[in-house]
N, C-alpha and C positions, 0 to 999 in steps of 0.2 A: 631150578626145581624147588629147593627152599621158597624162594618168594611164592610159588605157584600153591603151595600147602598151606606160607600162613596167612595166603590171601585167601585163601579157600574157607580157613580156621575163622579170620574174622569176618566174613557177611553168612557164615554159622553161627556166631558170636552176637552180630548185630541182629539178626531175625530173631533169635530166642529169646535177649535183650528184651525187644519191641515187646514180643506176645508174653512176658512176660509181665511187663509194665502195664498191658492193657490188661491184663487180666485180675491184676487187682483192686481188689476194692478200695473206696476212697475213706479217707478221715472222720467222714459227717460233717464239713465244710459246708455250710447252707448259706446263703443271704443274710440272715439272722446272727449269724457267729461272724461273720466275715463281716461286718459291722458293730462289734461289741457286746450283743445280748446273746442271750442266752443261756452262755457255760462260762464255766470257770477254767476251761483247757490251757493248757499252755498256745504259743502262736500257731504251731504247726500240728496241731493233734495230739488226743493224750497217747500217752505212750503204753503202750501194752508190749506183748512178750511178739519176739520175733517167729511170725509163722514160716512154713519153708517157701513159700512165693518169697516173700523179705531174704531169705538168705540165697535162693538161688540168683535173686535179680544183685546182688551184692556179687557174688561169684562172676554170673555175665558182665557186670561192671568193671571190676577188676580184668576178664580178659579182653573187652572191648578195648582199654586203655593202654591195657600190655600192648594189645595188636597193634593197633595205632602206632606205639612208641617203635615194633620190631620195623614195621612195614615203612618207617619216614628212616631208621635206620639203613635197613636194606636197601632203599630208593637213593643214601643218597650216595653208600658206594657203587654202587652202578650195576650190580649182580644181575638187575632184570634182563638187561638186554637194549638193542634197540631195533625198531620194528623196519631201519633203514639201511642197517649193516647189510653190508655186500651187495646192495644195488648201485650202479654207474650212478655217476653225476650227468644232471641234464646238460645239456650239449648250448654251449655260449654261443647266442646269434653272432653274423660277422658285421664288422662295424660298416656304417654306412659309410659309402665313399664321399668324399669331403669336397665342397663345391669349389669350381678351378678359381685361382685367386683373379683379380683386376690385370691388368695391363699395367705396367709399372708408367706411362705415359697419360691414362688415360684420367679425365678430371672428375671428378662429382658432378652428378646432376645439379641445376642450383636449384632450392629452395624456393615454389613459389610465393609470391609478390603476397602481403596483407597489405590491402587500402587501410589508411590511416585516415580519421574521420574530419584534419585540417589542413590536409595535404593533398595532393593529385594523387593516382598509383602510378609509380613507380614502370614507365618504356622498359622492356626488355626485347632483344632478340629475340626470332624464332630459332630454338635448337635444330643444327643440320645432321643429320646423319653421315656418321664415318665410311666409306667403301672399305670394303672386307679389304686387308691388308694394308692400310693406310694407317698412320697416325694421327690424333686429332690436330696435331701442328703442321702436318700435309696438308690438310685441308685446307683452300680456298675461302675465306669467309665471304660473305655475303654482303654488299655494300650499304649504307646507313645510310 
């Protein structure tokens, strides 16, 4: 509840701030001063007597910066809340099932043949196929 007042307090705070800032008038800063001629001013404008635009916009400064300082306070013991408390956790897909391993008998394919550019390529057998139940060391090879 606190956080919800003095967040309320500061974009109160920061609005009146703004329209206050615009609404005042400026220094007499022209092209002419802001290049050296003209006046004798100091850098930032002469100094005259604080009007209450000056002292209000002082006032909103100070709470702008209080707010700030309460609001990263409050934020960072955790008072606000969280917008997640008390809903379920989404729900963990199931792992995909894991491809069957090899044949503890069976060999690798081999690795087709690169022609070498002072050599022949390299005779291999044509690979046979295993019948379902069989091991590749059942099999029959194929004469040469």
């Amino acid at each position: 509840m606190l956080y919800y007042l003095v967040t309320a307090l500061y974009v109160f705070a920061c609005v009146v701030l703004l329209m206050v800032i615009l609404l005042q008038q400026g220094k007499g800063g022209d092209m002419a001063s802001a290049f050296g001629g003209g006046s004798s001013q100091t850098a930032f404008g002469a100094r005259g007597g604080a009007t209450l635009l000056a002292k209000v916009t002082a006032a909103f400064a100070a709470l702008f910066m209080l707010g700030a300082l309460s609001l990263a306070i409050i934020g960072e013991r955790g008072d606000s809340g969280s917008l997640l408390r008390g809903t379920p956790a989404p729900a963990t897909p199931a792992p995909a099932p894991a491809a069957p391993a090899p044949e503890s008998g069976a060999k690798p394919a081999p690795a087709p043949a690169t022609p070498e550019s002072s050599t022949a390529p390299a005779q291999t057998a044509p690979a046979t196929p295993t019948p379902e139940g069989q091991k590749p060391a059942d099999v029959p090879k194929p004469p040469q």
